[in-house]
N, C-alpha and C positions, 0 to 999 in steps of 0.2 A: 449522652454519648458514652459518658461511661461507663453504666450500667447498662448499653446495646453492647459494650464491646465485652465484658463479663457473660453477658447471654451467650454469647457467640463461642466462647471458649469454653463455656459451659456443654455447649452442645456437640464440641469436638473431643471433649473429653469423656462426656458421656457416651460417645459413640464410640470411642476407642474402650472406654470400660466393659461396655455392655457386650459386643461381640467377645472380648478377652471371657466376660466370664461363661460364653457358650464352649469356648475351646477348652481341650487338655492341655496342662501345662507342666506335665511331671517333670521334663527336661528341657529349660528353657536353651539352655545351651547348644543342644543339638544345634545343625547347620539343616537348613528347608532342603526338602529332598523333593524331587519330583514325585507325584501320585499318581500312578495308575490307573483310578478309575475313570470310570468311561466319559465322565462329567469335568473330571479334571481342566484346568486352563492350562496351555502353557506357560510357560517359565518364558517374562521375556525378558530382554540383560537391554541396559542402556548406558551410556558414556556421560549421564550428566556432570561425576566430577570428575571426568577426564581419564578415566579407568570402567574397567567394565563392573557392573554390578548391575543386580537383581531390579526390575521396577520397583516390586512391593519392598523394597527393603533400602532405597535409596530418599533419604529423609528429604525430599524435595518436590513442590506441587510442580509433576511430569506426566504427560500424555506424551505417550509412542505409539503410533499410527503405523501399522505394518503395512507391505506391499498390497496385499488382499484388502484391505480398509480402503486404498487410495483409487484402487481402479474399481473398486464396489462402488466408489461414490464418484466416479467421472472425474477424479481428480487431475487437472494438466499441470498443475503451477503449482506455488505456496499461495497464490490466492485463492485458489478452491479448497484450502483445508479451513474456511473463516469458520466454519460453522461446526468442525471437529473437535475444537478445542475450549476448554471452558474459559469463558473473559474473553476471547478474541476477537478481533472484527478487524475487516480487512478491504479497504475500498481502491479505485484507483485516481488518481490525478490527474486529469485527460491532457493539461498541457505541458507534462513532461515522461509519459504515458507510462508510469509509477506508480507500483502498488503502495499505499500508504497503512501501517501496520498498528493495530491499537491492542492494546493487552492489560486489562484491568485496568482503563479511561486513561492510560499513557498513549500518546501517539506522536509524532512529529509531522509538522505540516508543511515544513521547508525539505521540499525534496529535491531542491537544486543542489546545485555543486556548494552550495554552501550551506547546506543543513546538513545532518545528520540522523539517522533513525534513532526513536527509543528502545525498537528490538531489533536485536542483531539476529542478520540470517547469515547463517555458516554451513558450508558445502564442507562434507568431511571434514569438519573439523574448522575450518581455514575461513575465516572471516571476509565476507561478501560485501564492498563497502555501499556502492550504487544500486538504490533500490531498483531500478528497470532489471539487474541481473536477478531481482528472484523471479522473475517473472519468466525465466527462461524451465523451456517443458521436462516434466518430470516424467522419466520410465526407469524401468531398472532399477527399484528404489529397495534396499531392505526396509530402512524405518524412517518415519522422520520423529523427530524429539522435539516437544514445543516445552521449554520452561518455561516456568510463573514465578514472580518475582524475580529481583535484582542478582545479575550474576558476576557482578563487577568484579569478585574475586579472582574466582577460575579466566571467566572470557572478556574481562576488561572493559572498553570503548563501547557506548551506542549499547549497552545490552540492561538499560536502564531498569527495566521492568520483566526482563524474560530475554530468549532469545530460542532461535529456532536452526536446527542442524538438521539438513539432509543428507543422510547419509547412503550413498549408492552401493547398491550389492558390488562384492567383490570377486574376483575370478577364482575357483573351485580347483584344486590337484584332481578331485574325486572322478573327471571323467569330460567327455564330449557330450552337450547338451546345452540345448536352447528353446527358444519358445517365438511365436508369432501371434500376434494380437491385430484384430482390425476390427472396425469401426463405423459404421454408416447414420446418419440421423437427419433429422431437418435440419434446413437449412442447407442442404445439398453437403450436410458436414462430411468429409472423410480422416481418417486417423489411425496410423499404422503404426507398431512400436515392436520391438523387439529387442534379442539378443542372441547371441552364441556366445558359450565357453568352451576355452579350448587350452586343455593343458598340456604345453610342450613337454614335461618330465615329471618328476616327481618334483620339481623344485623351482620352477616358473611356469603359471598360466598368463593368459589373457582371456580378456571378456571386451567383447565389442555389442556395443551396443545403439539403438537411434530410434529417433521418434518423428514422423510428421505428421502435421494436424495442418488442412484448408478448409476452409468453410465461408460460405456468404455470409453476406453482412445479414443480421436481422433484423436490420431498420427500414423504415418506408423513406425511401431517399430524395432528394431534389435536385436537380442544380437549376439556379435564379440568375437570367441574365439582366433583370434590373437590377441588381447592385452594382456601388461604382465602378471597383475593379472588374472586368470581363479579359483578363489578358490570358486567365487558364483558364478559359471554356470554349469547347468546341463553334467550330462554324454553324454544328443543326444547332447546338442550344441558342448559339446567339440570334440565329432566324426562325427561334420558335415563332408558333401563330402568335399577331398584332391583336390583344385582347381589347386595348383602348390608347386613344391616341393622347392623352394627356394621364397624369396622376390626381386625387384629390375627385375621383371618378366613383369610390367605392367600387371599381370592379375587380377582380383577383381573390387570394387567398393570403397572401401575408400581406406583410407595412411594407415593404418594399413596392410593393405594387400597387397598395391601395391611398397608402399618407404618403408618399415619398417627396420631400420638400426641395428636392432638388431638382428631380430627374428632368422640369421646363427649363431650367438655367446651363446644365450642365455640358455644353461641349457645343461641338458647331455640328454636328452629323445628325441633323432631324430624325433620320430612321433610326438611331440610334434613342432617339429619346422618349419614344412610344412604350409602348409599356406590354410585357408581353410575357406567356404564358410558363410553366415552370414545363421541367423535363426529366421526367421517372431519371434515378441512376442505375446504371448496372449495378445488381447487387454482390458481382461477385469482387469486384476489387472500392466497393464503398465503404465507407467509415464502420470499424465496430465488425468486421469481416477478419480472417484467421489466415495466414500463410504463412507456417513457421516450420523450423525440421532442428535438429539438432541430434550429434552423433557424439559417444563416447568411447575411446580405447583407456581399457585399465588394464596394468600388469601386477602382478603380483611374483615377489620372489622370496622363499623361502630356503635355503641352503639346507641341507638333511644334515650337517654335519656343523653347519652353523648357528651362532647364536643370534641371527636378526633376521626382518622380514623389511621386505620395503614395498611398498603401495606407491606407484604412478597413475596418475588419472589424467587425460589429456580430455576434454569437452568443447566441444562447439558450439554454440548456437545462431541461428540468421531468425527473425522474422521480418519479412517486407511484406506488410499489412496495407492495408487504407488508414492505418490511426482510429483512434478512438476521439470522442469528442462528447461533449456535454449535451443533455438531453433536457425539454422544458417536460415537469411531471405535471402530464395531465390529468392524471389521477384526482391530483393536489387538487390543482385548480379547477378541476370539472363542477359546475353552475356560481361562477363567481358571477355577479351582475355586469353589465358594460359600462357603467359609471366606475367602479373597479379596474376597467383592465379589461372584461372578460375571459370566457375559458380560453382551450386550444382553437375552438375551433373559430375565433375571433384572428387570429393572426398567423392559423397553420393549414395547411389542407385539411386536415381531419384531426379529430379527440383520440390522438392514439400517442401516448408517451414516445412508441421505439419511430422515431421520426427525425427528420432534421431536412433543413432546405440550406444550402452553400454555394458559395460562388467558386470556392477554392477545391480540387479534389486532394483527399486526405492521404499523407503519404508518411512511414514509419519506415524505417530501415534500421534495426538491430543487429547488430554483428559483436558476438561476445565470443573469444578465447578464454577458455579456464585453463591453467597446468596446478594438481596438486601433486604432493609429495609428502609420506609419512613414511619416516626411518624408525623401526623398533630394536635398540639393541638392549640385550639382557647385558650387562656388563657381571653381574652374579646371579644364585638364587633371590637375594632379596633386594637388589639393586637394576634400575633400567634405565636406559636415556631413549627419549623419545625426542625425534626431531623433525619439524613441521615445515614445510614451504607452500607458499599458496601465489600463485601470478593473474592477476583479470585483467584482459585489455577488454574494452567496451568502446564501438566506434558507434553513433548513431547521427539521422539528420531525419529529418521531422518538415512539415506542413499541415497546419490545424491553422478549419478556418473556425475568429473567434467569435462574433456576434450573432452566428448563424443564423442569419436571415432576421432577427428578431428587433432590426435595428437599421437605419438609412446610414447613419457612420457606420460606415465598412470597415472592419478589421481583419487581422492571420498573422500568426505566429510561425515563424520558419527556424527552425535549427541547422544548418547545413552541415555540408563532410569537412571533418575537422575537430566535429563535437567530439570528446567523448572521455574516456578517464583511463586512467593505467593503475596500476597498485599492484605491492608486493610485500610482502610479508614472511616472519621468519620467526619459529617459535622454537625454543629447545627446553625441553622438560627435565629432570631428573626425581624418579619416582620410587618409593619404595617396595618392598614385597606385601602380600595381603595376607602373609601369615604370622604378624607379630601384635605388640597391643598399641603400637605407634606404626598408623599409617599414612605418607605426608607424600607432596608436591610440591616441589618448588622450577619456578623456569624464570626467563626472561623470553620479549616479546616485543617487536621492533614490525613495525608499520609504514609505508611509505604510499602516499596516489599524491599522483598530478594529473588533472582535471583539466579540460579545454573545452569552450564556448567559445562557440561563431554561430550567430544567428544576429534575428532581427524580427522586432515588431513591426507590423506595418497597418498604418491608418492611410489609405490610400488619398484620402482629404488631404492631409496636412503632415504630422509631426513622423517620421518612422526612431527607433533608436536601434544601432546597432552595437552588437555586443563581441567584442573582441577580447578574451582572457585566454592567453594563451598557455599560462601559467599559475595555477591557483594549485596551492599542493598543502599536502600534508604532512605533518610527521609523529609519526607516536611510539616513544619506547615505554614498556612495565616491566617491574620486577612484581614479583608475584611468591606465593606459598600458600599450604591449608595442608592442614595436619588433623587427621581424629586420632584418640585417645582414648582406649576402654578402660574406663576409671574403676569399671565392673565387667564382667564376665554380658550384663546387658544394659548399663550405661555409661554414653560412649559422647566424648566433649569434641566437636570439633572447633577450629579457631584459623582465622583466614585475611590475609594481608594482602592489596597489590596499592604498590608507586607506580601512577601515572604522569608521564608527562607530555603534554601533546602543545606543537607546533603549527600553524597557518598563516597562510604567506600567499598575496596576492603580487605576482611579481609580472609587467607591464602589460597589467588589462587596461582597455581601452573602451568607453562607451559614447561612439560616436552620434550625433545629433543631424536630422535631417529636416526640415521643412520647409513652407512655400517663403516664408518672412525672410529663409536664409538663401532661397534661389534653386536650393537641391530639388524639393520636389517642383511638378509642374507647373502647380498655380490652382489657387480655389478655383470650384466646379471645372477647371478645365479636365475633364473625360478625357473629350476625344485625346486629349495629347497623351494622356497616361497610359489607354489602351493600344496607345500605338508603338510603346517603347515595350525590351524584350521582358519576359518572365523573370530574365537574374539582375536586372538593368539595378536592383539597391541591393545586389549581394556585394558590389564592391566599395568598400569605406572608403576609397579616394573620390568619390563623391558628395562625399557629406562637409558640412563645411565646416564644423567644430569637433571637437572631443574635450574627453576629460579623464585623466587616469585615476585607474581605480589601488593604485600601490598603497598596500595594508598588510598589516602584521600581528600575529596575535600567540600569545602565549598562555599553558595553564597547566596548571600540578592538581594533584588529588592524591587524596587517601581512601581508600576502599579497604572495608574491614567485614567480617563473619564470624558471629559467636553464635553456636548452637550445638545444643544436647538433643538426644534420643536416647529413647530406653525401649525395651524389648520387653512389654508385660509377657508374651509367650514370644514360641515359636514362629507365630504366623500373624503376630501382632505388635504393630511400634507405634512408639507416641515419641514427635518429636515437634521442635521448635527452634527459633533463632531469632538474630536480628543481624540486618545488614544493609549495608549502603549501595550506591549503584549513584553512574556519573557521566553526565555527559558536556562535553567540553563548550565553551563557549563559539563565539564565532567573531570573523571579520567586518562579515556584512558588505556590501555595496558600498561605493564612495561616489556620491556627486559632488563634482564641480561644476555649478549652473552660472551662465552672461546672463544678467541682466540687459536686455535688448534696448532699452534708453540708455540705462550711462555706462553699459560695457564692462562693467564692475562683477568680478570672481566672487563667488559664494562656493564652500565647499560643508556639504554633508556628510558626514561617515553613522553608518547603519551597524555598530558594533552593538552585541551581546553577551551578557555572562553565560556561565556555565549553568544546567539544569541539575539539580540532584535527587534523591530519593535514602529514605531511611526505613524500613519496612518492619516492621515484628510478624512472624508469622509461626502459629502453632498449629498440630496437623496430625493425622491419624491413619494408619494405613492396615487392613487387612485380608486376610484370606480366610473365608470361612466354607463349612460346609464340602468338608473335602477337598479342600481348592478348590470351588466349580463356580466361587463367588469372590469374584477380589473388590472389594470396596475402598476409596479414597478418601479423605474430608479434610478440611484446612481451614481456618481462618485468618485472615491477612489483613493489617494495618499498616498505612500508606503515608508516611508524612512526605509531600512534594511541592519544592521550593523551585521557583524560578524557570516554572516551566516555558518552553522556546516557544512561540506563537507565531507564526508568519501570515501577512496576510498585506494584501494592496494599498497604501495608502498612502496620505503626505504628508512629508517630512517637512517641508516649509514652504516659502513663498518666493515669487520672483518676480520678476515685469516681463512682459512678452508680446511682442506684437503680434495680434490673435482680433478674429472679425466679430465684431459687435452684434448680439443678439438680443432677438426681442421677445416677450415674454413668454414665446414658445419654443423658446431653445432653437431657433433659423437664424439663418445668420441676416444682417440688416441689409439690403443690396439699393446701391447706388443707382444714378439715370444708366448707365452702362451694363448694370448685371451684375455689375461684382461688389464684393463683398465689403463695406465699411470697416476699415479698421482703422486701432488703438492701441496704446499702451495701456495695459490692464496687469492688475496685480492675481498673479495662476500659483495654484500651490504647485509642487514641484513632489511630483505623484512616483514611488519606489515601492518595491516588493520587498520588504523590509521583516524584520524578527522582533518581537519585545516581549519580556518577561514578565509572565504571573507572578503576582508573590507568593503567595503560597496557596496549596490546596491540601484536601487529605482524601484517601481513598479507604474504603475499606468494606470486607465483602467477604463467603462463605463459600465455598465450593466444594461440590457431592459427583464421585464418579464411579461408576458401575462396570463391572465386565462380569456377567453372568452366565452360566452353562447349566440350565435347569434340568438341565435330559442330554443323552449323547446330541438328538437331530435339532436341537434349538440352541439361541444365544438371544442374550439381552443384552445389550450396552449403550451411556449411555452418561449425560452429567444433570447436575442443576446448578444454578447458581444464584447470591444475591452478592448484589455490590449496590453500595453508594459513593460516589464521588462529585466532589463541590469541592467548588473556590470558597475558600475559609477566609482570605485576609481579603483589605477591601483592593479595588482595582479600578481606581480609576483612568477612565482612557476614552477615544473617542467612538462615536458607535458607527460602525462600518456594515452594518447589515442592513444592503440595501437603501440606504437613507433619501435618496433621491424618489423612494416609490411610498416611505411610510412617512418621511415630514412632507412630498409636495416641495422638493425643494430644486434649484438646479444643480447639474455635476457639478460647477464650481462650490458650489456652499456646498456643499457634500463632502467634499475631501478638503473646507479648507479646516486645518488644524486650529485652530481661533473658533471656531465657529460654537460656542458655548452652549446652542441648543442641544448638540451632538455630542455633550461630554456627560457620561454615566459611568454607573458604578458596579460592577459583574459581579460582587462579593453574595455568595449564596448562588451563584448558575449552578447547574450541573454541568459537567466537563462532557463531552463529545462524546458518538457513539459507544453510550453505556450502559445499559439497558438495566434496570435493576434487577429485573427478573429474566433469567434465560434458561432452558432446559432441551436436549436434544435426548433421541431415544432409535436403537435403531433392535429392530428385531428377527432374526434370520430365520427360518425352518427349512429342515433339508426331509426330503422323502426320499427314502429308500425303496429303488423299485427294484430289489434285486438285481437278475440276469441284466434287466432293461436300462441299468445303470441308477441315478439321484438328479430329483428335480429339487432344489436350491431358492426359496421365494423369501426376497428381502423387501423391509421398510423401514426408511429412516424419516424420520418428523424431527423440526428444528424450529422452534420458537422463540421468539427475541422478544419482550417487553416494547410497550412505547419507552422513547429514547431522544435525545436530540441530535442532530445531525452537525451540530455548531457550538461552539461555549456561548452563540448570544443568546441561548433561549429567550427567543421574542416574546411567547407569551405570557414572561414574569416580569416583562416589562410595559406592560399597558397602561398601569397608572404613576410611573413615574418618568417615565417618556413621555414626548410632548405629541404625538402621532397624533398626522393630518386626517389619516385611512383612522374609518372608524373601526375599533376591536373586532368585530365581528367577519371585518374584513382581512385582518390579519390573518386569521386561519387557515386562509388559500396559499400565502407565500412563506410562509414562518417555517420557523426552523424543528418543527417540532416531525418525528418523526413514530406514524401506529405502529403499533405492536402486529407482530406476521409472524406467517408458519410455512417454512417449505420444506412439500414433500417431495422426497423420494420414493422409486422403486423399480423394482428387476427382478425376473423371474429368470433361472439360468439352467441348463442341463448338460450335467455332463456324465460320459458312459461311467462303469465300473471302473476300469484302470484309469479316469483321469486324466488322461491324456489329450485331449481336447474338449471343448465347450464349446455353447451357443447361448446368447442370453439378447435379453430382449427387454428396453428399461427405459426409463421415464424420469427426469428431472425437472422438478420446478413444477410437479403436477398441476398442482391448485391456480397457475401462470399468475403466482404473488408479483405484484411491482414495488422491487424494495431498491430505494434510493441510500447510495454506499456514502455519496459526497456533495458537499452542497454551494452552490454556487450563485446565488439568487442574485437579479438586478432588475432594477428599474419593473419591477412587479411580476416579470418572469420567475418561477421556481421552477430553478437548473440545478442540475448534477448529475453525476457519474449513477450508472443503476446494472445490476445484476442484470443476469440474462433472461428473456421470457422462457416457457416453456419449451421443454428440446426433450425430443425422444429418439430413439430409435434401437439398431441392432450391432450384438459384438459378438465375436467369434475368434477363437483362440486355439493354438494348435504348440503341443509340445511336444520336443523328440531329442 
């Protein structure tokens, strides 16, 4: 190891040497001037440490993605920049419909109200706490700014391994002007965006701006009226055509239809209990479909006679969508045998991944307010106070159904109105001038959300739980500073401190309990009675017959620190390096208190967690060669990562419950009457819960490119390697899948005891992290003279095989006890190929520039690349990128 990590620095050194010794260095001193020639890049400035400064000259691994980068690549979100940035990956969470953010094998997988990201997305400046808010659309963008590595100094909380700032154009003094952009492709897409500037004086503009994007859904959709709930499907679905009059027929296309071990026992309504055909969805409001808009007003004031400027940004966003929802990859699975499980076309309509069959239709309602606020005052020449406010209210409610057809237990997850989160924050800086040999930051940094949950799972069988937290909040103050120091005219020490202290408080959440044992639901197999009660009939908890409060409190301090030098071999060359830390807080966790249903006796669980950290060393090389017309990047990063957060479903202990006895094919046992035998039996006591890696290491190479070989060409463009693995051992129990790889039942699955299922992760590789990545995009413009420039781009993006989960299943074949033999594991494991997707567009615009037409292609090669992974009972599920999408855009400026 460490003689790979001597190579590494070897090679960043050497890279930094060898361009130095192509340059002139007579005056290292000089200040970079911009170039003239026709080849030249521009000079771009970015705010990584909170002041404006040069890219090549700001000693930190940053990619700044300009406006023209984001709409050249179809970018709507922060999740369509995954493949822009080097290390990044970027997938979504369908049942909290959350972009989950990875960046050099960091990632966070609790994306409820009680986890926290490992990179922090910041709007302006102003820290985004709820990941569904990055998800909100992007126009009007100057730049976005993706750092690598730890920023705990500068940006504090959640910014563990990087973090990401978008930053929106601001309104112009220089005049009246705007622009129109539109949009049409498959999928019936449409998408409009724009803006106006309009400056009232010489000393206050505004700029309004907005974005809408609809589009259908690109799935082949269903709805299934034999599953058990039918309360949210229409009258024609419920009287689709009578395919057969019993189940256990082989006739149909999924298990619902064709194993259904219910659907004879199930309700007193005979037509009801027939078995009958699926029913195309509308695609235009079906799951995985686009209905979003969002509008922004920004002011800007600048006094001619004053010494400050103040920045207001007011932001909207709404999307009411169909929800997004987990997909079985057929890919994977295409020629598994039928002793296996079989492919798709074994339990779906057809072998085609973008697919899904439901009983429930999918509903998202986003509603996000932003207010930001940046006060600049010069208080001297070499003296500023900068002062920050940032406000997000986030209301959402949700319907995802969860078993999607794939399963006779019926399940759907509901979020209702009521969900959502508040926060507000307040940053005051004091900064110095940039023209001395001591230049420093210091501020303080105060943080506040309160968070609310109302929803409910619901197994329409048996158990629902609802979730009432009315009050889960946060609190975080830092002190904070970072000073450089040119110890020399070209090397320069900088040194960087922030006190964290952060607060969590669950104050009277409530997790109400509902089933047939306790009277609330209807009663095993009874149907008819279920579908006869309303759609909100378990939105209200004075139904349910227990609870248990979830009151929890948690507290944590840190130290975040930054030591690093650069030095300036030339003018157009720095070699710089550091080491620093990065922190993110612990948690509360869930609390149950479970009755044992024979002696009536309290059990209470608490799902608390430590805090996660990182300690990074990273040494780096930045240049501009060749005129300026070639800036080149390189860094090498070393990762020490202790107690990473892990979340994932499982159980936390045991109970007694009275629950119906089944027989060795998971049915339940049914008496002379029909109904179901039951028992007191010992159930593990199943949470969505957090627990900590002990330690991992990361560590990995990164090469970036921005080329101008000729005035009408560009090349840009990164490579990457990393490796990361769990270094200490971990042991824990194995939750991937186990119900489909031992041949075991759900109870032996999740019971915690269960000793066959206790393994050791030490040496996994950590989650989508591809060893090898490299993206390359290449422009050419023709000059047609009079006739105007025809503009033909390509972007290629390549990811290594990778794993989609820290179980990587197949490093565990011989010390797992696995029922499925090896060869069969390959269909549902967590292992994910290596893929390339292209882009392209071909664009025209006159001589003045003034309008375009372009005409482009995403996702050519129609790769199916799975983001998130969700596998059970032999199904391989998760979240997947979009298929192929084409079409035409058109743009108009005045």
């Amino acid at each position: 190891m460490h003689k790979l990590n001597a190579i590494a620095v070897a090679v960043v050194i050497a890279f930094s040497s060898s361009i130095a010794a192509q340059q002139t260095s007579d005056d290292k001193s000089e200040p970079r001037t911009e170039n003239t020639n026709d080849n030249a890049l521009e000079i771009i400035s970015v705010t990584a440490t909170k002041r404006k400064t040069s890219l090549m000259e700001t000693p930190v691994a940053i990619s700044a993605l300009s406006a023209d980068t984001l709409k050249q690549n179809g970018v709507n979100n922060v999740r369509d920049i995954a493949n822009l940035v080097p290390g990044l990956d970027i997938s979504t969470a369908t049942d909290q419909a959350a972009p989950v953010i990875s960046m050099r094998g960091v990632r966070s997988t609790n994306i409820t109200e009680l986890g926290d990201p490992a990179v922090g997305v910041h709007l302006d400046g102003v820290y985004s706490p709820r990941m569904q808010g990055a998800l909100a659309l992007m126009y009007d963008v100057d730049r976005v700014e993706a750092l690598r590595g730890p920023q705990g100094t500068l940006f504090g909380r959640n910014s563990t391994v990087g973090s990401i700032n978008v930053i929106t154009a601001k309104p112009d003094f220089m005049g009246k002007f705007g622009s129109l952009n539109l949009e049409a492709g498959k999928y019936d897409s449409k998408v409009a965006d724009g803006f106006i500037n309009l400056p009232v004086n010489d000393e206050f503009a505004v700029r309004i701006a907005g974005k809408v994007l609809k589009r259908d859904s690109y799935l082949e959709g269903y709805f299934d009226p034999n599953q058990y709930d039918t309360r949210r499907l229409s009258s024609d679905i419920l009287n689709a055509p009578v395919i057969s009059d019993d189940s256990y027929q082989g006739i149909g296309q999924t298990v619902t239809q064709r194993e259904n071990w219910w659907i004879d026992n199930a309700g007193t309504n005979p037509d009801a209990q027939r078995v009958r055909a699926l029913t195309p969805a509308d695609e235009s409001n079906f799951y995985n479909n686009a209905d979003e808009y969002s509008f922004r007003v920004s002011t800007l004031w600048e006094p001619l006679d004053g010494n400050f400027s103040n920045h207001t940004i007011f932001q909207k966003y709404v999307n009411d969508s169909g929800n997004n929802l987990d997909l079985v990859n057929c890919d994977k699975l295409r020629g598994r045998p039928a002793e296996y499980g079989g492919d798709c076309s074994s339990f779906l309509p057809s072998d085609n991944t973008y697919q899904a069959v439901v009983n429930v239709p999918g509903e998202l309602n986003l509603d996000i307010t932003y207010l930001r606020n940046i006060f600049d005052y010069s208080i001297s020449d070499d003296l500023k106070l900068v002062w920050i406010l940032g406000y997000e209210d986030m209301e959402r409610s949700s319907a995802q159904d969860s078993e999607v057809g794939l399963d006779p237990w019926d399940g759907a997850t509901y979020f209702l109105n009521g969900t959502g989160a508040e926060s507000y924050s307040t940053e005051l800086q004091l900064q110095s001038g940039d023209n001395s040999d001591l230049v420093w930051i210091t501020g303080f940094n105060y943080f506040h959300e309160q968070t609310s949950t109302l929803g409910y799972y619901d197994n329409p069988m048996d158990d629902k739980s609802f979730w009432d937290q009315p009050d889960r909040s946060t609190d975080a103050y830092a002190l904070f500073g970072q000073a450089t120091y040119d110890l020399t005219s070209d090397l320069h020490l900088t040194l960087g401190y922030r006190f964290s202290d952060e607060t969590k408080e669950d104050d009277g959440g409530r997790t109400y309990r509902c089933s047939n044992a306790g009277g609330c639901a209807p009663g095993w197999l009874n149907r008819t009675t279920l579908n006869e009660l309303p759609v909100d009939y378990f939105e209200d908890p004075a139904i349910y017959e227990s609870y248990f409060a979830n009151d929890n409190k948690g507290s944590w301090t840190h130290h975040d620190f930054r030591v690093g030098l650069d030095y300036d071999l030339t003018d157009k060359t720095m070699i710089y390096s550091y080491v620093a830390s990065g922190f993110k807080a612990g948690g509360i966790g869930d609390v149950y208190e479970v009755v044992n249903d024979r002696t009536g006796d309290t059990t209470r669980f608490e799902t608390t967690f430590d805090p996660e950290e990182v300690l990074t060393w990273e040494v780096g090389a930045k240049s501009s060669l060749w005129d300026d017309s070639l800036n080149l990047q390189a860094v090498f990063f070393y990762t020490d990562y202790t107690d990473m957060q892990y979340a994932s479903v499982g159980s936390i202990g045991n109970v007694e419950r009275l629950s119906p006895v089944e027989d060795d094919s998971g049915a339940p046992v049914l008496d002379d009457n029909g109904e179901p035998v039951l028992d007191y039996q010992n159930q593990p006591v199943i949470a969505y819960y957090t627990q900590n890696v002990p330690g991992s290491t990361i560590k990995g190479i990164e090469l970036e490119f921005d080329w101008k070989p000729y005035p009408n060409g560009r090349v840009t463009g990164y490579l990457t390697w990393t490796k990361a693995e769990v270094m200490d051992d971990w042991i824990t129990k194995w939750d991937y899948d186990p119900e489909y790889l031992f041949d075991i039942s759900y109870e032996e699955s999740i019971d915690p005891t269960n000793d066959t299922l206790t393994t050791n992760l030490k040496g996994n590789n950590l989650a989508m992290t591809p060893e090898y990545s490299a993206n390359i995009s290449y422009t050419h413009s023709f000059n047609l003279g009079e006739y105007g420039f025809i503009h033909a781009w390509t972007n290629v993006s390549w990811k290594d095989d990778s794993y989609s989960t820290v179980w990587n299943v197949d490093k565990h074949l011989d010390d797992m006890d696995f029922t499925v033999p090896d060869e069969a594991t390959a269909y549902i494991d967590d292992h994910r190929d290596a893929f390339a997707v292209v882009n392209a567009s071909l664009k025209y615009e006159p001589q003045n520039q003034n309008w375009y037409a372009e005409a482009f292609i995403n996702n050519a090669t129609d790769e199916i690349v799975q983001y998130w992974n969700n596998t059970s009972k032999g199904f391989a599920k998760g979240s997947f990128g979009m298929p192929r999408y084409y079409g035409v855009r058109a743009g108009l400026k005045f």
